[in-house]
C-alpha positions as CSV (number, residue, x, y, z in Angstrom):
1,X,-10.2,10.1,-27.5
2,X,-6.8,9.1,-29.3
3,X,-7.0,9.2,-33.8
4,X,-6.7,6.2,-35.3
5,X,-3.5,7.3,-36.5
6,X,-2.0,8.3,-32.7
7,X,-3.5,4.6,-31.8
8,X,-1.2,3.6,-34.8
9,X,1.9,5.6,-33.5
10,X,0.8,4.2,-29.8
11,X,1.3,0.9,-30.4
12,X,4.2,1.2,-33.2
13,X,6.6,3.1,-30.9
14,X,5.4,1.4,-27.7
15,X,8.0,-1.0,-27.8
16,X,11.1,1.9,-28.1
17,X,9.9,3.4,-25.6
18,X,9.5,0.6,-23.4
19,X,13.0,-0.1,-23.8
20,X,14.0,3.3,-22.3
21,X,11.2,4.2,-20.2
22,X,13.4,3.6,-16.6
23,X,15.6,6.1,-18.1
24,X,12.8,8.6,-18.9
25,X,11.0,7.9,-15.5
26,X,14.8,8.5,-13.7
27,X,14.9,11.8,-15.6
28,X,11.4,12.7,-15.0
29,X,11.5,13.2,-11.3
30,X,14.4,15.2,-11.3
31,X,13.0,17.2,-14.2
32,X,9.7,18.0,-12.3
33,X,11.2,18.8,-8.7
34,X,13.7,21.3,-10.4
35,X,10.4,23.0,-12.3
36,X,7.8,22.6,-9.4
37,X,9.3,22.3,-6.3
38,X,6.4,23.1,-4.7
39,X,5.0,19.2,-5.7
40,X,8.2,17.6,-4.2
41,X,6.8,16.9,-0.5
42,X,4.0,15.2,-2.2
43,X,6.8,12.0,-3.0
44,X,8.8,9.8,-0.5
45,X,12.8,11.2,-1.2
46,X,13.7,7.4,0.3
47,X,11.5,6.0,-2.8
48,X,13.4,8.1,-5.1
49,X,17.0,7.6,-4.0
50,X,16.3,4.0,-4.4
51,X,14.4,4.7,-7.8
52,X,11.8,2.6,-6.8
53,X,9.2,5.4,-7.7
54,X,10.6,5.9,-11.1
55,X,10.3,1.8,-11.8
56,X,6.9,1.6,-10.5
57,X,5.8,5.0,-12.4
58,X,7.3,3.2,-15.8
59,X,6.2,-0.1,-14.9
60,X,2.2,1.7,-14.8
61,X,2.4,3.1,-17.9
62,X,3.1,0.0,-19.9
63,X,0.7,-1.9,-18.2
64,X,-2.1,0.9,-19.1
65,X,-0.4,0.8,-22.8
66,X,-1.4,-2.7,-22.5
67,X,-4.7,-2.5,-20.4
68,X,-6.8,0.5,-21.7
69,X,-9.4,-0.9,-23.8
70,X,-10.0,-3.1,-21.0
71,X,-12.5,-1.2,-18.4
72,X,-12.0,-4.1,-16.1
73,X,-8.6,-4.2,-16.6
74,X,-7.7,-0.6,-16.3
75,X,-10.1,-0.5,-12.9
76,X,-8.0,-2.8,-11.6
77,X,-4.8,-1.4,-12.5
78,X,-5.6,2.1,-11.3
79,X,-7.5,1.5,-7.8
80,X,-4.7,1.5,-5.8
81,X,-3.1,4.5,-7.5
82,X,-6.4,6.3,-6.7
83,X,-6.3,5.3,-3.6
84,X,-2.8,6.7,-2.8
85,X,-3.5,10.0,-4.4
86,X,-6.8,10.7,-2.7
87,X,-4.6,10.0,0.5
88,X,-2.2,12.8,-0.9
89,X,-4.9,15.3,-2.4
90,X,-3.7,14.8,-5.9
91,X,-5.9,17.7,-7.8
92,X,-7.0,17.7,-11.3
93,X,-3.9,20.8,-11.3
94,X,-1.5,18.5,-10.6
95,X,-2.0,17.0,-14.0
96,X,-0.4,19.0,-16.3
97,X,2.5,19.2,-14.6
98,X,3.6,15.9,-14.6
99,X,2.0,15.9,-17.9
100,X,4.7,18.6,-19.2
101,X,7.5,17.1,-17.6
102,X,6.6,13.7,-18.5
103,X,6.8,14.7,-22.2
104,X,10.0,16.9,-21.5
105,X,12.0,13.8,-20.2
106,X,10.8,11.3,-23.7
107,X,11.8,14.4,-25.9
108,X,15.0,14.7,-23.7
109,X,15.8,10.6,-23.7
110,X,14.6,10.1,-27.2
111,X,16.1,13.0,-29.3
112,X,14.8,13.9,-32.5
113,X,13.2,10.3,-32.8
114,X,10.3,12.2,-30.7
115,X,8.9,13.7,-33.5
116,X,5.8,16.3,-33.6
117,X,3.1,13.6,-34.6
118,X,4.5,11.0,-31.8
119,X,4.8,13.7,-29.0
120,X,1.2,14.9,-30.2
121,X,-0.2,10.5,-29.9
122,X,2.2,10.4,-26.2
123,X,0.3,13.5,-25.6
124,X,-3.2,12.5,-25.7
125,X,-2.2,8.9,-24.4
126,X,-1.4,10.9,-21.2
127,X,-3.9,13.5,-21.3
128,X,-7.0,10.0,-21.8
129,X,-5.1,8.3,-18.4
130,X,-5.3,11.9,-16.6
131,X,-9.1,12.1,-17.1
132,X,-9.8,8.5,-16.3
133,X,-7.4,9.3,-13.0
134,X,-9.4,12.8,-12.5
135,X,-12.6,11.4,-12.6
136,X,-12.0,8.4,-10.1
137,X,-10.3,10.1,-7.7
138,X,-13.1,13.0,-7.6
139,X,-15.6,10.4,-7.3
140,X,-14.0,9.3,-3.7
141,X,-13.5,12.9,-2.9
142,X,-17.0,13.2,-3.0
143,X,-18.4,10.1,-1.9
144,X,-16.0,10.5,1.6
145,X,-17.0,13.6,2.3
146,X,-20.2,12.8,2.1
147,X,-19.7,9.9,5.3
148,X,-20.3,11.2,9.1
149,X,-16.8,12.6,9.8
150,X,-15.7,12.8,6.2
151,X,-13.8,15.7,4.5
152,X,-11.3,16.7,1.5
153,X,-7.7,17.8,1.7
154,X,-6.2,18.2,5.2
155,X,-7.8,17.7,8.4
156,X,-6.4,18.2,11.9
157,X,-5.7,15.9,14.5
158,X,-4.5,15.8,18.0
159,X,-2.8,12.7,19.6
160,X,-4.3,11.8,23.0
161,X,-2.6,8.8,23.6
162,X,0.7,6.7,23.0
163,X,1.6,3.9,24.0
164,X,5.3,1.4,23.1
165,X,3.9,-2.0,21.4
166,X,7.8,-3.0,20.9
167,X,11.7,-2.1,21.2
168,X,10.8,-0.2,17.7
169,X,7.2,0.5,16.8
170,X,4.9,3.0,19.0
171,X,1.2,3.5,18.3
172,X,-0.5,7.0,18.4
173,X,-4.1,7.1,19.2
174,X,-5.3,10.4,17.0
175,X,-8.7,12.0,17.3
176,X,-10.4,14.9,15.5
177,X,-9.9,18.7,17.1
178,X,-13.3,19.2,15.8
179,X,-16.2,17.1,14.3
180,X,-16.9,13.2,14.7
181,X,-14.5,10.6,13.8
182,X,-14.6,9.3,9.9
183,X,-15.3,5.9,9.3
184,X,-12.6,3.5,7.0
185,X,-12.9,-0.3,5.9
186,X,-10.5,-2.6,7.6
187,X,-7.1,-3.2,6.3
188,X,-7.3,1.1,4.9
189,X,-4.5,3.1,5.4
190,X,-4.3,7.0,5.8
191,X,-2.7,9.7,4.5
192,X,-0.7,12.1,6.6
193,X,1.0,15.8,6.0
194,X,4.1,16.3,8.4
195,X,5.6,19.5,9.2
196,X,9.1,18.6,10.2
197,X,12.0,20.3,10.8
198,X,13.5,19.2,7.7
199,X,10.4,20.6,5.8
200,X,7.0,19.3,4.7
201,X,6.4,15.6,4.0
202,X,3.3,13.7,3.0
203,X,3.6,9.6,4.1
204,X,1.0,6.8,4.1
205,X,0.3,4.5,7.7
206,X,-1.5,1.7,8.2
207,X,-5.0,2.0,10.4
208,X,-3.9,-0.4,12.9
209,X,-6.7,-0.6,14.9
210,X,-10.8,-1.6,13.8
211,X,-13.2,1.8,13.0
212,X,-14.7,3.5,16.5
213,X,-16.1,6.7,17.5
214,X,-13.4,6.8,19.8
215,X,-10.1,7.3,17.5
216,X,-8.0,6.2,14.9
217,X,-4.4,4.7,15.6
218,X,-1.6,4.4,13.4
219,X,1.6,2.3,14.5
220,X,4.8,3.3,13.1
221,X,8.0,1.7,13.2
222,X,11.3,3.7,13.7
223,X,13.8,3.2,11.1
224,X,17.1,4.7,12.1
225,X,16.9,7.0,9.0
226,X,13.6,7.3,8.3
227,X,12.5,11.1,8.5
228,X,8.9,10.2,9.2
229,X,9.2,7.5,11.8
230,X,11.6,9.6,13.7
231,X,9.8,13.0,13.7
232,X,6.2,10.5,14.5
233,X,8.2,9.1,17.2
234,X,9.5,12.3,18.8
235,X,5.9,13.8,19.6
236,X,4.2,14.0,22.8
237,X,0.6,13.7,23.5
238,X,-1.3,17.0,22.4
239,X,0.8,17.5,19.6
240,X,-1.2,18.1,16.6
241,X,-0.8,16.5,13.3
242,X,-3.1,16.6,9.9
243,X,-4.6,13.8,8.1
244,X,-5.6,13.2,4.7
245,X,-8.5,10.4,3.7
246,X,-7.9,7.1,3.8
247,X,-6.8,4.5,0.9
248,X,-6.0,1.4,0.3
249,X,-7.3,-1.8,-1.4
250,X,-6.3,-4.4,0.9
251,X,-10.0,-5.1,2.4
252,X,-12.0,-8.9,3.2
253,X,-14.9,-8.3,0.7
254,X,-17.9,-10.5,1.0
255,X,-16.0,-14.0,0.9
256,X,-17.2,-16.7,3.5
257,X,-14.0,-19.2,3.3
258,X,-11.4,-19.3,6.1
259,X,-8.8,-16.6,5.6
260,X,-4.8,-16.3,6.0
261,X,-3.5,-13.0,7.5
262,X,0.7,-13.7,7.0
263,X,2.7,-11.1,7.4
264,X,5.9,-9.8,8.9
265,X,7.5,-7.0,10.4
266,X,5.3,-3.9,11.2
267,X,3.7,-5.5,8.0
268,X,1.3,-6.9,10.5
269,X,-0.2,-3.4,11.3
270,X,-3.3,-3.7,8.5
271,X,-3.6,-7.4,9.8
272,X,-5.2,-6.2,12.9
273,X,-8.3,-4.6,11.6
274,X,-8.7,-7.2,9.3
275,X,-8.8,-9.9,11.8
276,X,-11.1,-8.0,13.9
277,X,-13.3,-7.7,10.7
278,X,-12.9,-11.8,9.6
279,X,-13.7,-12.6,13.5
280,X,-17.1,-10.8,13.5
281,X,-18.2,-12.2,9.8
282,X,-17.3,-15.5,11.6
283,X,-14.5,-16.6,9.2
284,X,-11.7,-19.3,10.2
285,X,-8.4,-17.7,10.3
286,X,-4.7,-18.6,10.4
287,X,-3.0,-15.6,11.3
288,X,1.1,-16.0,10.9
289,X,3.8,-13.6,11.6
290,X,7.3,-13.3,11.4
291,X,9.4,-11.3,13.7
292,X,13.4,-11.0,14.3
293,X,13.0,-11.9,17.8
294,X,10.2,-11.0,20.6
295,X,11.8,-7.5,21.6
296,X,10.3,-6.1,18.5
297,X,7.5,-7.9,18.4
298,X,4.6,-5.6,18.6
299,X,0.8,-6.6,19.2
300,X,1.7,-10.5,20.7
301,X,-0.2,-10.5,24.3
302,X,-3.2,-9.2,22.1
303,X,-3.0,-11.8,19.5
304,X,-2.6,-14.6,21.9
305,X,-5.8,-13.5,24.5
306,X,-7.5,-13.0,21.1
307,X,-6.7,-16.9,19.8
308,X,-7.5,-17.7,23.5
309,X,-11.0,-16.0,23.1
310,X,-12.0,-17.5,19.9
311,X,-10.3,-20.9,20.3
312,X,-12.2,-22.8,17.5
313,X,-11.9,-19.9,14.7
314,X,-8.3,-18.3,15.2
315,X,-5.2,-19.8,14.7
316,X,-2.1,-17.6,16.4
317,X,1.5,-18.8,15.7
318,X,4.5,-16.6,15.2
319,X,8.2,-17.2,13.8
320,X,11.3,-15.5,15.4
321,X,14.4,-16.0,13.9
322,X,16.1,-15.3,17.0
323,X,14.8,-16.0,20.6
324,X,15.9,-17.6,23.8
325,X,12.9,-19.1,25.1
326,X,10.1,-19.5,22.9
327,X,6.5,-19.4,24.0
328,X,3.9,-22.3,23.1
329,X,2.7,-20.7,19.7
330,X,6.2,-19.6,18.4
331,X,8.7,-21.5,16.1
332,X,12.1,-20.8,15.9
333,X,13.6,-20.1,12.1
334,X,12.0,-18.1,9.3
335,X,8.2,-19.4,7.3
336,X,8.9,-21.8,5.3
337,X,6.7,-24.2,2.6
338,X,6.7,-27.3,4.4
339,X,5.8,-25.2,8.2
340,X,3.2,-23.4,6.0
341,X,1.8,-26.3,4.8
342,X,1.4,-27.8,7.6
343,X,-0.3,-25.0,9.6
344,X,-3.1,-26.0,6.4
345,X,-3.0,-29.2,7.1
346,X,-3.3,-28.7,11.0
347,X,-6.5,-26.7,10.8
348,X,-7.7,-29.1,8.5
349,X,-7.7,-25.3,5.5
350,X,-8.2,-26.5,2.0
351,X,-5.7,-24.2,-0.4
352,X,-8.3,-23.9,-2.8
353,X,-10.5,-22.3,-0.5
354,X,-7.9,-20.2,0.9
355,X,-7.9,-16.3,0.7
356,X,-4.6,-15.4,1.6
357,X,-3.2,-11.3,2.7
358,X,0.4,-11.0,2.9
359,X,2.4,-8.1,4.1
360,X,6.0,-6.8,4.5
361,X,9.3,-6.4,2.8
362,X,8.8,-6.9,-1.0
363,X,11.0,-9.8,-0.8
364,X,9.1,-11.2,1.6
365,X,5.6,-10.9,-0.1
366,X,7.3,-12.4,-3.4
367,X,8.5,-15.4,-1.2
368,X,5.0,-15.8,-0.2
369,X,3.0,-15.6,-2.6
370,X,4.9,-17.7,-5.0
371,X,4.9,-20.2,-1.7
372,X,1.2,-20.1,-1.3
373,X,0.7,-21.0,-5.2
374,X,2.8,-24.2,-4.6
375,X,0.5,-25.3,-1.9
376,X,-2.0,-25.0,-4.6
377,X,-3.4,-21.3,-3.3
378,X,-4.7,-19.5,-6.9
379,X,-3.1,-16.4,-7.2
380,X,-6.1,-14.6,-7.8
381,X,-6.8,-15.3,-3.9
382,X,-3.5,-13.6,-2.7
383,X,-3.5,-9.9,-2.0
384,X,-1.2,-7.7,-0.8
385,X,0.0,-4.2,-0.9
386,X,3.0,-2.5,-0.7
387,X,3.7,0.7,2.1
388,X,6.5,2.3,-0.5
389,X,6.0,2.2,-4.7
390,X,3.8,-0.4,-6.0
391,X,5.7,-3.2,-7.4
392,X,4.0,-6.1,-9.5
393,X,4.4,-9.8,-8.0
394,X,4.2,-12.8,-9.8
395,X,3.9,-16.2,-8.8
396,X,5.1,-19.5,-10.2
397,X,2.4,-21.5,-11.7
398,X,1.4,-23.9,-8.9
399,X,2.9,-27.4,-9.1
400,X,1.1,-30.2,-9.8
């Protein structure tokens, strides 16, 4: 527990170093690798070319600054960063090293304005988040590998089946060499350790498909540079790979109203289980997706039987931006308010009532979101979740 007097130097130097904290996040990562490069694999190389992980890193710690004597507040700010590090088997070990370099890059930035009794008050700061972080994160080590088919750390798996859903993205059905299959909540993703030619890599994929006994199935998208998608892409049935347990926060909860899965891209990937999930607790849906044209489309002839199925409680319709013929449920252009709205209107789906999951590019989830609030959506009903760095979204104040 932080002194009264490093609460005092908390909260009177917070501001300073708020005002340089992209800095010290840009020299952290650097600082760490070059002292533990044995922690390196652990973060996405993409994320930090773009700095994205450095901005989302300095973005967390002012918003626990800000959000600590708030239980509620801090729960809600740390569960998906608990979620990603029990899919990467962050141990209570890994703590002092990021702890040490942390401190190394504000002494570094900051100069002899750093002095002993604010290095001591950053200290502790970090050492209170570190056990809040420790303590959550072995509480779902223990609680998953306590579920039929659950474990810790890595865990090998064998693909038995893949299959082309598009031009770009390929699913690989994955099931345990030993053992039952674990169970997840739809909309989860899990965590994965590549060996690669390049070297180890640990990434994050969407569960595309609802829990079974049968397997799990991730479907991954090839980016011409991506290290991951490529070296997913290049493997063969038999080819063994080793999982991590699954994360995520992006789940349907106990509501009853109807629900909005939008997304676009191989965003649509978590969408899947979670319509599965909304159909069984007999929920109205308007599923939307956005796609650059129907040869990367993944998923469609499922979707459409599916909306054929369940006539009465699923809503299908997709957006191309390019096509050449377009089938009954597709519209040509990008989602926009006023087709939005009036996929609400059509379905006769109050906005107030609406509880909304978007996925995709960041820009495209900001677009949304701050769409949705204009159609009179609350904010607190939109959820979403980013594949790369968590980035905050905000949303315009709905119009009245």
């Amino acid at each position: 527990m932080l002194t009264i007097a490093q609460e005092d130097l908390i909260a009177a130097t917070a501001p300073v170093v708020a005002e340089h904290l992209n800095t010290i996040t840009a020299r952290f990562y650097p600082l760490m690798f070059e002292r533990y490069p044995e922690v390196k694999p652990l973060f996405n190389q993409t994320h930090q070319s773009s700095g994205g992980q450095a901005r989302a890193l300095a973005g967390a710690v002012l918003a626990y600054v800000g959000a600590r004597h708030s239980r509620e507040a801090v729960n809600r700010l740390l569960a998906p960063v608990i979620s990603k590090h029990v899919s990467l088997n962050i141990l209570p070990e890994h703590y002092p090293i990021v702890g040490e370099c942390l401190m190394a890059a504000i002494g570094e930035v900051l100069g002899d304005a750093v002095t002993p009794e604010i290095a001591d008050a950053w200290g502790a700061l970090y050492g209170e988040l570190a056990d809040v972080l420790i303590a959550a994160e072995q509480g779902r080590y223990d609680s998953f590998a306590a579920t039929r088919g659950g474990w810790q750390g890595l865990r090998r798996f064998r693909i038995a089946r893949l299959h082309d859903e598009s031009s770009e993205i390929r699913s690989l059905y994955l099931e345990p060499l030993e053992g039952p299959l674990f169970s997840f909540t739809p909309g989860q993703y899990i965590g994965m350790r590549l060996v690669t030619p390049n070297g180890a890599i640990h990434r994050h994929y969407s569960l595309s498909h609802t829990p079974n006994d049968a397997f799990c199935r991730i479907s991954v998208k090839r980016e011409p540079h991506g290290q991951s998608s490529n070296y997913l892409h290049s493997l063969t049935v038999g080819d063994e790979i080793d999982l991590l347990p699954p994360g995520g926060e992006l789940t349907l909860g106990d509501h009853q109203g109807p629900v909005l899965l939008l997304s676009a891209g191989v965003g649509q990937t978590p969408m899947l289980p979670l319509l599965d999930a909304a159909l069984a607790a007999g929920r109205q849906i308007i599923y939307l997706h956005a796609a650059r044209n129907p040869d990367v489309h993944a998923f469609d002839a499922s979707l459409t039987a599916l909306a054929a199925q369940h006539p009465d409680q699923l809503h299908y319709q997709v957006c191309y931006e390019q096509a050449d013929t377009l089938p009954r449920h597709a519209h040509l252009g990008v989602i926009e308010r006023d087709w939005l709205a009036r996929q609400l209107v059509d379905n006769n789906v109050s906005a107030e009532a609406l509880e909304a999951f978007v996925i995709g590019p960041h820009g495209f989830m900001q677009a949304m979101i701050k769409t949705l609030t204009t159609l009179g959506v609350p904010v607190s009903h939109c959820h979403y979740e980013h594949f790369g760095p968590s980035i905050t979204i905000t949303a315009e104040p709905a119009i009245a």
